[in-house]
C-alpha positions in Angstrom: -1.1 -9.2 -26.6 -3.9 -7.3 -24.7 -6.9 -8.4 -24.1 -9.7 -7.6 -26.1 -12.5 -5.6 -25.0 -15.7 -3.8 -26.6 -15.2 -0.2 -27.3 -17.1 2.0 -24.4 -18.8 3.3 -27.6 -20.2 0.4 -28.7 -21.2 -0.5 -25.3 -23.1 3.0 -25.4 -24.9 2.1 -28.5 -25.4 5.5 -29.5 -23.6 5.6 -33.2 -25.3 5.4 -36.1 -24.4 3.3 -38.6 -22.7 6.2 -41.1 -20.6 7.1 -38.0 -18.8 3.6 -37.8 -18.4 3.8 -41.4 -15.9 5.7 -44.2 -17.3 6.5 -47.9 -13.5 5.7 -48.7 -13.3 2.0 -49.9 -9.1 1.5 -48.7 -10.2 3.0 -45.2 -13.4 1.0 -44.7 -10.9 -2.3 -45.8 -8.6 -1.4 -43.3 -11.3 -1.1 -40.5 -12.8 -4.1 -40.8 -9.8 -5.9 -41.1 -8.9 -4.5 -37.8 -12.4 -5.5 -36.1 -11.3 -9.4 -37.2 -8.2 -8.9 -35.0 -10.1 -7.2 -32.7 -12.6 -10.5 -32.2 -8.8 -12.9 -32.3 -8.0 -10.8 -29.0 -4.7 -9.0 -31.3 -4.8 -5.8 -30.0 -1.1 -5.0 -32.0 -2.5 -5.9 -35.7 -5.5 -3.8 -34.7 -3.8 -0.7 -34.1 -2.1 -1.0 -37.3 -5.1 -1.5 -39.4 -7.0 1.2 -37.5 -3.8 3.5 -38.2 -4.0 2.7 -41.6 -7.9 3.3 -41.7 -7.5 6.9 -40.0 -4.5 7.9 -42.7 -6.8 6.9 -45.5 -9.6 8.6 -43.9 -8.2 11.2 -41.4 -12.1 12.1 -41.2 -12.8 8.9 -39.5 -14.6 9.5 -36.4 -15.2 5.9 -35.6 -11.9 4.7 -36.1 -10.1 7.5 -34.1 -12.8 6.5 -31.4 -11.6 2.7 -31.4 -7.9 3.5 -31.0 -8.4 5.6 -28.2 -10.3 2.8 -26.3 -7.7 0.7 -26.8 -5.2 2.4 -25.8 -7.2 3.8 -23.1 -7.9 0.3 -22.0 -4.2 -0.5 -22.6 -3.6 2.7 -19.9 -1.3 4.5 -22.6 -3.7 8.0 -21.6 -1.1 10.2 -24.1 -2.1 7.9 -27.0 -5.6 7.8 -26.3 -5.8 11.4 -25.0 -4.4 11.9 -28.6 -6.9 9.9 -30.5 -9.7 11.2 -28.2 -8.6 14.7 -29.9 -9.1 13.6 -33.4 -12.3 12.1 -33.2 -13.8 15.3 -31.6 -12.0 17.4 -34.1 -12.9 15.2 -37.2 -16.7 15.5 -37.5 -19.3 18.5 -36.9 -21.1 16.4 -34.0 -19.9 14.8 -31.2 -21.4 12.6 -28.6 -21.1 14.3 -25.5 -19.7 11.0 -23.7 -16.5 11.2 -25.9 -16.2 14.7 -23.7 -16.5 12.3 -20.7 -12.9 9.8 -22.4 -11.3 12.2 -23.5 -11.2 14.1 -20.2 -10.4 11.8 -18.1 -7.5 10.9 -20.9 -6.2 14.9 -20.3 -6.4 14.1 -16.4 -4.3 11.2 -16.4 -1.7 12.7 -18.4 -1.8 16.2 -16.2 -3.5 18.3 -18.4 -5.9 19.6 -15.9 -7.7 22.6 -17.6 -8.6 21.1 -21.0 -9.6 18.2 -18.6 -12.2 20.4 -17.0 -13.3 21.9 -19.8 -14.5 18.5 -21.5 -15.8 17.5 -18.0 -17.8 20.6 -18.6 -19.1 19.9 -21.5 -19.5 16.5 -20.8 -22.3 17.7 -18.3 -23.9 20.3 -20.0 -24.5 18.5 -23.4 -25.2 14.9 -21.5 -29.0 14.2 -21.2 -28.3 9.9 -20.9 -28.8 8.2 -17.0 -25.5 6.4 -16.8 -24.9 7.7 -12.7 -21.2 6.1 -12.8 -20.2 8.5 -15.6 -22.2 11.5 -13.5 -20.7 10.5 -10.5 -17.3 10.3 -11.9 -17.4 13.7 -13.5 -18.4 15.6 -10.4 -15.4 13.8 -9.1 -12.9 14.2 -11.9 -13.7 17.9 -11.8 -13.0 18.3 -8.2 -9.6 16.2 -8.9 -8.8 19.3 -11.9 -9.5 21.8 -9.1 -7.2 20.7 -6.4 -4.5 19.4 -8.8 -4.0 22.9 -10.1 -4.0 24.8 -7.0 -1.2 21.8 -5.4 1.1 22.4 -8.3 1.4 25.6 -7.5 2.4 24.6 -3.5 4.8 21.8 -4.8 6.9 20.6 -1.3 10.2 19.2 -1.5 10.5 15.8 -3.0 13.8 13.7 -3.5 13.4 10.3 -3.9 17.0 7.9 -4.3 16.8 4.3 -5.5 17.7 1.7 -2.4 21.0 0.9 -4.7 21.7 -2.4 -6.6 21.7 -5.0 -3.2 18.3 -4.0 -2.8 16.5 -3.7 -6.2 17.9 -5.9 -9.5 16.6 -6.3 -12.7 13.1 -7.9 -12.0 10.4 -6.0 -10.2 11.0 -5.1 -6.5 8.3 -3.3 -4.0 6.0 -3.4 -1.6 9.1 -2.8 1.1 8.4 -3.4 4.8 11.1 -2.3 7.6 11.6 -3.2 11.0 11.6 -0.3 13.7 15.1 -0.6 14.4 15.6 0.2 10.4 18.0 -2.4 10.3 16.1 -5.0 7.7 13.6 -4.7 4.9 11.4 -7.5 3.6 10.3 -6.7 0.0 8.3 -8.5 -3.0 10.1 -9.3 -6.0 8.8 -11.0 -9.3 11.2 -14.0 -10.6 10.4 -16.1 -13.8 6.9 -14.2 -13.2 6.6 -15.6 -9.2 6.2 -13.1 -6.7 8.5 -13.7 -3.7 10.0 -12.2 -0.6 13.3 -11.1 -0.5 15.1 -9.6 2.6 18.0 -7.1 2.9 19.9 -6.6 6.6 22.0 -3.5 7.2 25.7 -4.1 8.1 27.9 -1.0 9.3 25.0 0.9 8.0 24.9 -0.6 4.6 22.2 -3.1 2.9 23.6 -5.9 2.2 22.6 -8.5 -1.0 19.1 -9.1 -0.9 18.1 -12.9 -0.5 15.3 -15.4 -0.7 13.5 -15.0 3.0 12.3 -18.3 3.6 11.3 -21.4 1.5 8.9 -21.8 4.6 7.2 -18.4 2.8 8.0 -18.3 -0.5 6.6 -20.8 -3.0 6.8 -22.3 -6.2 4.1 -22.5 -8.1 2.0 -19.2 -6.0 2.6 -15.7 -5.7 3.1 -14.2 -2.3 3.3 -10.7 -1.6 1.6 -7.3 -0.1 3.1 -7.9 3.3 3.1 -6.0 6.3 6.3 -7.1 9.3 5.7 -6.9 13.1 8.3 -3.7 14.4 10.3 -6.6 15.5 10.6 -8.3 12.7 9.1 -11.7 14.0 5.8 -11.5 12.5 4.5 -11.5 8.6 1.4 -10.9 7.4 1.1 -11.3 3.7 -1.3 -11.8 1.0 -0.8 -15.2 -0.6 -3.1 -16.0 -3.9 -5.3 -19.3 -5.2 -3.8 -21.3 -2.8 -5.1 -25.0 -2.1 -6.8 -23.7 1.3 -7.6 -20.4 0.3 -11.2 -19.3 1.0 -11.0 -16.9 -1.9 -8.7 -15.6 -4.8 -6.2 -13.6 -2.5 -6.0 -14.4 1.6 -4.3 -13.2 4.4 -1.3 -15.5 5.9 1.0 -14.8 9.0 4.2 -16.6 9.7 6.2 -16.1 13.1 10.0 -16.3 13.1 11.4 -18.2 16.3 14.4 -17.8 16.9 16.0 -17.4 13.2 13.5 -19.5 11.5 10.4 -18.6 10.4 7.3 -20.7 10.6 4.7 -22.6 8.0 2.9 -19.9 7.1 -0.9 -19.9 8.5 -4.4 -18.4 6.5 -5.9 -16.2 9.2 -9.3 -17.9 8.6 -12.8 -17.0 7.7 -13.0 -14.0 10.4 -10.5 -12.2 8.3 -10.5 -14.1 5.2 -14.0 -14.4 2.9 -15.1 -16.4 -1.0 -13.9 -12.6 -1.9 -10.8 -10.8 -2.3 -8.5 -9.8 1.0 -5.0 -8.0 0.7 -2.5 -5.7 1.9 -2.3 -6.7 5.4 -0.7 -3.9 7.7 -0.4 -4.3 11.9 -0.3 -2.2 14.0 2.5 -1.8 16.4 0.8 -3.4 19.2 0.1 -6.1 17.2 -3.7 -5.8 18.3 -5.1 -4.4 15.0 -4.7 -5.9 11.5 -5.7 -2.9 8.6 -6.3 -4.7 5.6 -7.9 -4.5 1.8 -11.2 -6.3 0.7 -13.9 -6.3 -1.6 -16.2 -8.1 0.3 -20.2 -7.1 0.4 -21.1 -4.4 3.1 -18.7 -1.8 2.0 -18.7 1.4 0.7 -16.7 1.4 -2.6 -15.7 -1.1 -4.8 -12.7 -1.9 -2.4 -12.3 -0.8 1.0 -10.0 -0.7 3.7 -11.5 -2.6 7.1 -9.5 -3.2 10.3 -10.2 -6.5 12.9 -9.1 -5.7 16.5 -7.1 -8.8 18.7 -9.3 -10.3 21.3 -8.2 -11.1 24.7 -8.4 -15.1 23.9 -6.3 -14.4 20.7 -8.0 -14.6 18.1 -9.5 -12.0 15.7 -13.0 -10.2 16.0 -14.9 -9.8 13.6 -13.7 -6.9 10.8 -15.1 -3.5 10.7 -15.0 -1.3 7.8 -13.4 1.9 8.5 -16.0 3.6 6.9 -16.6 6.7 5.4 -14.0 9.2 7.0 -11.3 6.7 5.2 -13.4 4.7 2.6 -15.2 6.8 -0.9 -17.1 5.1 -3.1 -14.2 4.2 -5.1 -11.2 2.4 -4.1 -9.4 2.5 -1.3 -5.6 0.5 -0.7 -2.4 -0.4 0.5 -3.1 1.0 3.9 0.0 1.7 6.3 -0.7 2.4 9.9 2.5 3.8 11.5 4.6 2.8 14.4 2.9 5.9 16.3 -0.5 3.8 16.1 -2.1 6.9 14.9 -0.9 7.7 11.5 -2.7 5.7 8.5 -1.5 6.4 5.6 -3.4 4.7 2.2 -4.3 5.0 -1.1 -7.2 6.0 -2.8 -8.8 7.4 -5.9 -11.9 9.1 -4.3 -10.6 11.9 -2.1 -9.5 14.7 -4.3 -6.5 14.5 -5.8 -4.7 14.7 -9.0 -6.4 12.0 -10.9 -5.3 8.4 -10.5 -4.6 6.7 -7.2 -2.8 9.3 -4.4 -1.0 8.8 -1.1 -2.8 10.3 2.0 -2.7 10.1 5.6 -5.5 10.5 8.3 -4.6 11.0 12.1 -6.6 8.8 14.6 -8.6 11.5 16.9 -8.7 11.0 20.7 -12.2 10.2 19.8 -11.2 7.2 18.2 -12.2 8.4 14.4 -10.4 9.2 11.7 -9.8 12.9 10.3 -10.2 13.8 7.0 -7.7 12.3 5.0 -5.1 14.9 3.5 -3.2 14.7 0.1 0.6 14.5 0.6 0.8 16.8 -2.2 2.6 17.8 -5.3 5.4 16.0 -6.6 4.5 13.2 -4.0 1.6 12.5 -5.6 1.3 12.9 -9.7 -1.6 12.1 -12.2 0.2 8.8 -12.2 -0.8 5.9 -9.6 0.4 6.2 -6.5 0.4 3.6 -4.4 2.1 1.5 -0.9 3.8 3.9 0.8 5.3 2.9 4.1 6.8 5.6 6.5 10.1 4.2 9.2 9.3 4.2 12.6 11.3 7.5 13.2 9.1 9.3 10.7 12.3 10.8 8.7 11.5 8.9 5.7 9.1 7.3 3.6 9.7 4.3 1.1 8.1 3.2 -1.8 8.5 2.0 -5.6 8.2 3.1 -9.1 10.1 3.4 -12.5 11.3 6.5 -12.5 14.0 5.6 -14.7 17.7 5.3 -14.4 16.6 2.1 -11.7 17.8 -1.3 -12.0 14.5 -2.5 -13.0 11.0 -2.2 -13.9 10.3 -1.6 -10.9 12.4 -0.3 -8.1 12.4 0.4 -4.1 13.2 4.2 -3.2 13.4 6.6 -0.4 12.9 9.8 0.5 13.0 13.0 3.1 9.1 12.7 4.4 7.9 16.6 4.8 7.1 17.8 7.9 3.9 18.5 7.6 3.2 14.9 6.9 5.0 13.1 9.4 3.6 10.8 12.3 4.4 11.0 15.9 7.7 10.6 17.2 8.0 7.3 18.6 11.4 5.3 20.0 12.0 1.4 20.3 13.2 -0.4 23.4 15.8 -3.1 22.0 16.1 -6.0 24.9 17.1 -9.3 25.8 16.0 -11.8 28.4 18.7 -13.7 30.1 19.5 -15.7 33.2 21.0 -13.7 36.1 23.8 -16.1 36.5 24.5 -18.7 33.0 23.6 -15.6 30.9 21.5 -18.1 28.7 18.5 -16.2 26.7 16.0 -16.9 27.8 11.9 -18.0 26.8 9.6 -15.5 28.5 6.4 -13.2 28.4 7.3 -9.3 28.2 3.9 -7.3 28.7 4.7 -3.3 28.2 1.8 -1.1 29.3 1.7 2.6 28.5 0.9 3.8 32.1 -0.7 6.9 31.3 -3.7 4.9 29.3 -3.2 1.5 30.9 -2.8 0.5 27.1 -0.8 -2.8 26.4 1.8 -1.6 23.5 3.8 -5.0 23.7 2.7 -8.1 24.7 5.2 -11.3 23.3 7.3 -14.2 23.8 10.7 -14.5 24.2 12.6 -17.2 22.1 15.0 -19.5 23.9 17.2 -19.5 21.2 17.9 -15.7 20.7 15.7 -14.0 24.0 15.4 -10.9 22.2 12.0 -8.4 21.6 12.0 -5.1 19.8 9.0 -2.6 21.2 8.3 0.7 19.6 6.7 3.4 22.0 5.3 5.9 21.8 7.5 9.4 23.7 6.0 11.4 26.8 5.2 8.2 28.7 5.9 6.3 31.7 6.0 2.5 30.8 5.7 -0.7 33.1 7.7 -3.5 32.0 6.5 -7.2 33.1 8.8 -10.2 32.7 7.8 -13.8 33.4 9.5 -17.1 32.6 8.5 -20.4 34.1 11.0 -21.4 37.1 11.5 -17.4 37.4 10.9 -14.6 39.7 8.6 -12.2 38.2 10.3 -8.9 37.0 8.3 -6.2 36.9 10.4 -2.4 36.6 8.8 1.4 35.3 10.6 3.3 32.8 10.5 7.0 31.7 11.3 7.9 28.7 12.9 11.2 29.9 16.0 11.8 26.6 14.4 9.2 24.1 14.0 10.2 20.9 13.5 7.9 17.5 17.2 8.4 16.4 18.4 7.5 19.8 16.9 4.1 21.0 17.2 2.2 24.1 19.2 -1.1 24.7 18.0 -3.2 27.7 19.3 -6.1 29.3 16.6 -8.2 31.5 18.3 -10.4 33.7 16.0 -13.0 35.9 16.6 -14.5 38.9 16.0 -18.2 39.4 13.1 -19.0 41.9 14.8 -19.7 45.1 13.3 -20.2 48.7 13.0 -17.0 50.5 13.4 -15.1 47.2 11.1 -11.9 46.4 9.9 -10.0 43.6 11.7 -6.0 43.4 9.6 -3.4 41.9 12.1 -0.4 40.1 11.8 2.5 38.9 13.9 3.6 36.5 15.0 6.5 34.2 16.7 6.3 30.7 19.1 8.5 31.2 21.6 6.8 28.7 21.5 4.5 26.0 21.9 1.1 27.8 20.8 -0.5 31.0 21.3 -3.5 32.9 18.3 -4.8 34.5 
């Protein structure tokens, strides 16, 4: 069952009573039966008595009107769209608002030029005050525009389901994947939970997807929306109407030592508000957290904001990214590449082709955000769009849908990104810390500075158990590498990134020295020349 809502026409108030009404008795009967279903929240048992109404009376403005909110609220636009149709056709007058419905019912379905011709209308014959319906139009009719000038530019578009140890027969998105491409952390819904589930590559195969972590996942709440570190060690997630939530939906991270990951923790009420906040995404650094809220001082009805790392470790107060990213209508599922400089989002207030589309912006070297461009025709549809993430290579984007012929509702695919929307190349530095002489891993601090911006792009902990890190960097730097572990000599060695490239990453193998009497600390320079190097 749906839930029941009042028609937009009867929230309008602008029928008279002879247009809710039919002069034949079996109609009438069959209309008011279906406004007592209506009231009992049956949205089924309404449909078939409105039906029956419409067949008696297929002059039955009102009744054609009532369907098509229902199944406009029910988000079945052909239906509506088709209803909408009838009630304009069935009686010499019309109301210019069912212009307003009925396009927006052609733009959701693709039919772009009727669309515009009722948004047309919709403003010339309109004389009411409602500035939500104005605004929308003006922006509708901008969406009709540009959808059919990108249809005629469609770019190449292959998507191909993630295969059966990925997705199953619940609903699986919202994927997330390390740098190294070698693992992907996604949501799925079981018995109606949300949960994480994680897939590792083995000889370049996913293997069985699993339950990540009952430290994580929960019984009795949803988790979901998540964003992973590039080296797979941190989380961020949205977790809902938890006991020490500060609102409806929060932001949690957990941190994997070793090969267990931690309790997870509520970011607090810097990041976290009595409102709604979502769809976490870091940024390679790990010194910016993008995320979704709805929270007062924005500038639609949810917006994407970003809170910066401060030196003591904590997070600074969040900033909206304002109105070169945000509209006045929603904004979400933001994705900030491994380049640091790619965002990509969704949104239903830049021009697109009706619902929610995928977009990217490029940070500028002044620190601002370009205008956000469409990824275009068949990426984007008049269907919603939405959480696109984009590897750390750039060659391909990931995302889910029902396309059909899946495994599930809802399923996890990938696909050849175009080049005219890719990020920055970018390559990832694979190491491990070790003692020079036991070979042990070891626990230490690994600080990575870009050295031609004097920008920290790593800046983590070791784990004794496993002394691995993952860092992705950006290409056409020089990079300082500084290692320190208590009862160590500090390491300190410059890289250039002279061959890298994102397909062919670096291995590197930090080996420290004991602190010994008479011992000193080496600077080196060194060139990546191949694809592994002893330290």
């Amino acid at each position: 069952m749906y839930k029941y809502f009042i028609s937009v026409f009867l929230i309008f108030g602008f029928l008279t009573s002879n247009a809710q009404t039919s002069t034949i008795k079996k109609a009438q009967d069959n209309f008011e039966d279906a406004q007592q279903y209506l009231r009992q929240n049956i949205y089924d048992e309404a449909i078939k008595y409105l039906d029956a109404a419409v067949k008696s009376d297929p002059k039955f403005q009102y009744a054609y009107i009532q369907l098509g909110d229902i199944y406009r609220r029910m988000k079945s636009h052909p239906l509506a769209k088709d209803n909408y149709r009838k009630a304009v056709s069935s009686a010499p007058t019309v109301d210019a608002r069912i212009y307003y419905v009925l396009g927006e019912s052609e733009l959701l379905t693709g039919d772009y030029v009727p669309a515009k011709v009722n948004f047309l209308n919709f403003q010339k014959n309109y004389s009411g005050s409602d500035t939500e319906l104005i605004t929308k139009t003006k922006k509708y009719i901008l969406d009709c525009d540009f959808a059919v000038e990108a249809i005629k530019k469609p770019t190449h578009f292959e998507p191909k389901n993630m295969g059966f140890y990925v997705n199953s027969e619940n609903r699986d998105y919202f994927p997330a994947v390390t740098a190294d491409g070698q693992t992907i952390i996604f949501t799925r819904v079981v018995d109606g939970n949300e949960d994480f589930f994680i897939s590792n590559k083995k000889d370049n195969e996913w293997q069985k997807a699993t339950s990540l972590s009952n430290a994580i996942n929960t019984v009795n709440f949803n988790e979901g929306a998540q964003s992973i570190s590039p080296d797979g060690k941190y989380l961020f997630f949205t977790g809902c109407n938890r006991p020490e939530g500060l609102g409806r939906c929060d932001i949690y991270v957990s941190h994997k030592d070793g090969n267990d990951w931690g309790i997870p923790k509520n970011l607090g009420n810097v990041i976290n508000s009595e409102y709604w906040e979502s769809q976490p995404s870091i940024s390679p650094d790990g010194g910016t957290l993008y995320f979704v809220s709805n929270r007062p001082g924005g500038i639609g009805g949810y917006d994407i904001w970003k809170s910066t790392l401060s030196d003591e470790g904590s997070w600074n107060d969040p900033v909206n990214l304002g109105p070169q990213i945000n509209t006045p209508f929603d904004e979400n599922t933001p994705f900030m590449h491994a380049d640091g400089k790619t965002l990509y989002f969704s949104s239903n207030g830049w021009p697109g082709f009706g619902d929610k589309d995928i977009f990217y912006s490029l940070i500028k070297d002044d620190g601002n955000f370009a205008t956000p461009v469409n990824l275009g025709y068949p990426i984007n549809t008049f269907n919603e769009e939405i959480g696109l993430i984009v590897t750390a290579d750039g060659s391909e984007g990931l995302f889910s849908s029902n396309l059909g012929g899946g495994f599930g509702d809802l399923d996890i695919y990938r696909f050849k990104l175009p080049e005219n929307v890719k990020p920055k190349p970018v390559t990832y530095v694979k190491g491990i810390v070790r003692d020079k002489e036991s070979k042990e891993p070891l626990e230490a601090t690994v600080l990575i500075i870009d050295l031609k911006n004097n920008h920290a792009v790593f800046n983590d902990y070791t784990s004794a158990v496993t002394g691995d890190f993952l860092a992705v960097m950006p290409l056409g730097s020089d990079y300082s590498f500084n290692v320190d572990a208590t009862g160590y000599l500090f390491n300190s060695a410059r890289y250039e990134l002279k061959q890298a490239s994102g397909s062919k990453p670096y291995e590197v193998e930090i080996l420290l020295e004991k602190i010994k009497v008479g011992s000193n600390v080496t600077m080196q320079n060194i060139f990546f020349d191949t694809n592994k190097i002893d330290l």
